[in-house]
C-alpha positions as CSV (number, residue, x, y, z in Angstrom):
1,X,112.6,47.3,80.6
2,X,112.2,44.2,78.6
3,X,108.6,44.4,77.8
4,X,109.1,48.0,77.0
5,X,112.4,48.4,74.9
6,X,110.7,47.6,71.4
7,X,108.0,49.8,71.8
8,X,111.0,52.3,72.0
9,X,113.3,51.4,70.0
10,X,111.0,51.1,66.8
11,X,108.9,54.3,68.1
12,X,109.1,56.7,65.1
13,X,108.1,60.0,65.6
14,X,107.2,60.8,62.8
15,X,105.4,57.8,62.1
16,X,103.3,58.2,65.5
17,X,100.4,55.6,64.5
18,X,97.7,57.5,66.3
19,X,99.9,58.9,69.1
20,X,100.3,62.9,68.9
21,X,100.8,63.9,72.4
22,X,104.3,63.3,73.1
23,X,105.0,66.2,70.5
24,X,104.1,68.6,72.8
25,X,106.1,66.6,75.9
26,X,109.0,67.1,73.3
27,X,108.9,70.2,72.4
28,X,108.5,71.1,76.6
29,X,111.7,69.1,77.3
30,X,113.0,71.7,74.9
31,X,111.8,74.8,77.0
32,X,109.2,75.5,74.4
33,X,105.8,75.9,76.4
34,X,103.9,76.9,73.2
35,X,101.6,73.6,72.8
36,X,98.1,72.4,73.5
37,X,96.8,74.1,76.6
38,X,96.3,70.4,78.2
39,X,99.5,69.8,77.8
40,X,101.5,72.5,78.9
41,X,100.9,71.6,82.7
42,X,102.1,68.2,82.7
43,X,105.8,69.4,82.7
44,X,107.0,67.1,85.6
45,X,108.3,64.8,83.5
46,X,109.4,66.7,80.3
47,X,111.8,69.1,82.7
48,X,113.3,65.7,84.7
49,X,114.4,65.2,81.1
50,X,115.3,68.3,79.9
51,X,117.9,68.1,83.2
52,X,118.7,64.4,82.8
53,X,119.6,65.3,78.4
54,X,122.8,66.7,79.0
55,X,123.8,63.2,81.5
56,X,122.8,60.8,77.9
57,X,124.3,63.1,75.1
58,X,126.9,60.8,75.3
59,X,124.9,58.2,73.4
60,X,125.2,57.8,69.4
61,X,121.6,57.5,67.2
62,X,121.0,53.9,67.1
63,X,118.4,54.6,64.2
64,X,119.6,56.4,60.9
65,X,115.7,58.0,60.2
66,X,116.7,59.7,63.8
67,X,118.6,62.7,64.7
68,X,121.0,62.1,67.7
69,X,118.5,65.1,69.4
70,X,115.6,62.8,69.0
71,X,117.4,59.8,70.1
72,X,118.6,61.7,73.0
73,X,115.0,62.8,73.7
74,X,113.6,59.5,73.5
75,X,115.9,57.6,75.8
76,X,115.8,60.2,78.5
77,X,112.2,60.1,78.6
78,X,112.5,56.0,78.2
79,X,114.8,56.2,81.4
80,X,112.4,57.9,83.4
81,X,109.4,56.3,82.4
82,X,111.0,53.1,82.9
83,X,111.8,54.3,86.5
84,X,108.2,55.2,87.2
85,X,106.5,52.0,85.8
86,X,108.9,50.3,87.9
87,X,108.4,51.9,91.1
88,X,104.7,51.9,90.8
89,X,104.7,48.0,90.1
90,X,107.1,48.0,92.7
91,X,104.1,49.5,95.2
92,X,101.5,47.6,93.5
93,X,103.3,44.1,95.0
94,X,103.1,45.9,98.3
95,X,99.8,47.1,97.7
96,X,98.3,43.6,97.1
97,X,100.4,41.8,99.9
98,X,98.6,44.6,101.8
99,X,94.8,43.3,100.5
100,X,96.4,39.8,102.3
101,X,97.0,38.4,98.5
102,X,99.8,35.5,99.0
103,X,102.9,36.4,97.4
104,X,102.7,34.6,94.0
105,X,99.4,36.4,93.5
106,X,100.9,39.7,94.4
107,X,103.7,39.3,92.1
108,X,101.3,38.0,89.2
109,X,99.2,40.8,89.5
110,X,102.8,43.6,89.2
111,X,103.8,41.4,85.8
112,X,100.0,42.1,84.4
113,X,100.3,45.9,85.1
114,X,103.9,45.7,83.9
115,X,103.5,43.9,80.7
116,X,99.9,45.6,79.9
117,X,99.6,47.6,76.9
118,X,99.0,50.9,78.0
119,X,102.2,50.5,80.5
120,X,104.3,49.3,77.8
121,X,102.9,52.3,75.4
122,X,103.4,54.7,78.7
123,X,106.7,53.5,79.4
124,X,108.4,53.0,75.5
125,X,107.2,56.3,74.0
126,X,107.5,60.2,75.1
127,X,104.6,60.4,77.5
128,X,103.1,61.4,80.8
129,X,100.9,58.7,82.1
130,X,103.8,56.8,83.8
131,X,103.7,59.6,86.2
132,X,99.6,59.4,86.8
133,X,100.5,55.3,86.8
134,X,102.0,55.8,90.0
135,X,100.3,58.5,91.7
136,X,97.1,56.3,91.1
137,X,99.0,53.3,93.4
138,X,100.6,56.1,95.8
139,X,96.8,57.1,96.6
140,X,95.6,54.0,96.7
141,X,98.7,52.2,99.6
142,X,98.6,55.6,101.4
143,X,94.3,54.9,101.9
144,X,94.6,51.2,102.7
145,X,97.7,51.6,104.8
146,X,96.0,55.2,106.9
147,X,99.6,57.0,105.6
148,X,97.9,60.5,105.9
149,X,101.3,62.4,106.8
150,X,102.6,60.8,103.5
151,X,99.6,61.7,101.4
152,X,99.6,64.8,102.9
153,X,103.0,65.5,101.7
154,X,102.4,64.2,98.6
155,X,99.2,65.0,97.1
156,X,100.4,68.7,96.2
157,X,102.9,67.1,94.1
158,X,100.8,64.4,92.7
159,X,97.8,67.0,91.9
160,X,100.8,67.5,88.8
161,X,101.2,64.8,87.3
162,X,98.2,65.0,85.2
163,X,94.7,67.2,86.0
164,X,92.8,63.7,85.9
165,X,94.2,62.9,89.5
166,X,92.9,65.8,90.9
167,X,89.4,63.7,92.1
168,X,91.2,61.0,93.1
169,X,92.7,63.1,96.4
170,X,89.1,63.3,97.2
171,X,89.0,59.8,98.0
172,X,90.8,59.4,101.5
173,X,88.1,61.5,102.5
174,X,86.0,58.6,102.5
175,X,87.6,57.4,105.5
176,X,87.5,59.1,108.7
177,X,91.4,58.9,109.6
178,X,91.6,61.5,106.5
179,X,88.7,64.0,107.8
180,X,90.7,66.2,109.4
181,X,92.3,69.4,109.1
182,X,96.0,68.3,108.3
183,X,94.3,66.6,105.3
184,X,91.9,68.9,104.0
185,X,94.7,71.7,104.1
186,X,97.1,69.8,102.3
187,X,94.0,68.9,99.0
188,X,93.7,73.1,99.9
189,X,97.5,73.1,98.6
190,X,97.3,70.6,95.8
191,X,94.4,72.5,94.2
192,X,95.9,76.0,95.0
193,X,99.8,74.5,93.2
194,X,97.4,73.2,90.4
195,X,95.4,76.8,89.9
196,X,98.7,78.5,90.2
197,X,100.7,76.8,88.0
198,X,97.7,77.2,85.2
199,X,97.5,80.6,86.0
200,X,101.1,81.0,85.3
């Protein structure tokens, strides 16, 4: 939250310097589907907020170049992001304990990925990547850690974060606890949720 507030707070989106996808994650949060044909399938995110909008409507503009809408929009999507960014750093500490790093290493190693740029960018503006962020670490602790009920489970969820994960799910296969059929069903799943929800 702390290394991420300014880059919310002072976000303008009108002023984007450089950033133009988080129009279209807008304008989905909205119900309005009619945006880049990337974007349109990375709606996890934009409907948690178009459900989690009504709970923060409460809150007054802070900025006066802002509508309250906007303001709205941006904090709802600032909660969530916050939560993912948190979570996944949360994992990553697990993650490297895992790798048999000592604890101040492991900890280190969660403040670098929570005070990078990208995460603070991720986390402060209307975007996406928070949720790739931690499907990236999910994948990774379910591999080292031989979770292949969980990843099972999960991957036809992740497989929506963002497309760019879908090669990632091929990497469990690498290791023989993941070459069987529960496994390769479930990446059957992901790739059939992903096709149908483009189809859509």
């Amino acid at each position: 939250y702390s290394t991420s507030y300014q880059q919310f707070r002072h976000f303008n989106i009108d002023q984007n310097r450089g950033f133009t996808d988080q129009k279209s994650y807008i304008m989905m949060s909205k119900g309005q589907y009619d945006v880049s044909r990337t974007h349109k399938y990375r709606f996890l995110i934009p409907k948690t907020v178009s459900y989690l909008r009504p709970i923060v409507k409460f809150i007054s503009p802070a900025q006066e170049f802002e509508s309250q809408e906007i303001q709205i929009t941006k904090i709802s999507f600032f909660i969530i992001n916050c939560l993912l960014s948190t979570s996944t750093a949360f994992i990553l500490f697990y993650y490297l304990i895992a790798l048999r790093l000592d604890l101040l290493s492991s900890f280190i190693g969660s403040i670098v990925f929570i005070t990078s740029r990208l995460t603070i960018i991720n986390t402060g503006i209307p975007m996406v990547d928070s949720a790739q962020n931690l499907s990236l670490i999910l994948v990774a602790f379910c591999i080292l850690k031989n979770k292949l009920n969980t990843l099972s489970f999960l991957s036809p969820i992740l497989i929506l974060t963002k497309e760019t994960i879908s090669p990632i799910l091929f990497l469990p296969l690498a290791k023989k606890n993941f070459r069987n059929s529960k496994y390769i069903i479930a990446l059957l799943l992901s790739f059939f949720s992903f096709f149908f929800v483009r189809g859509i």
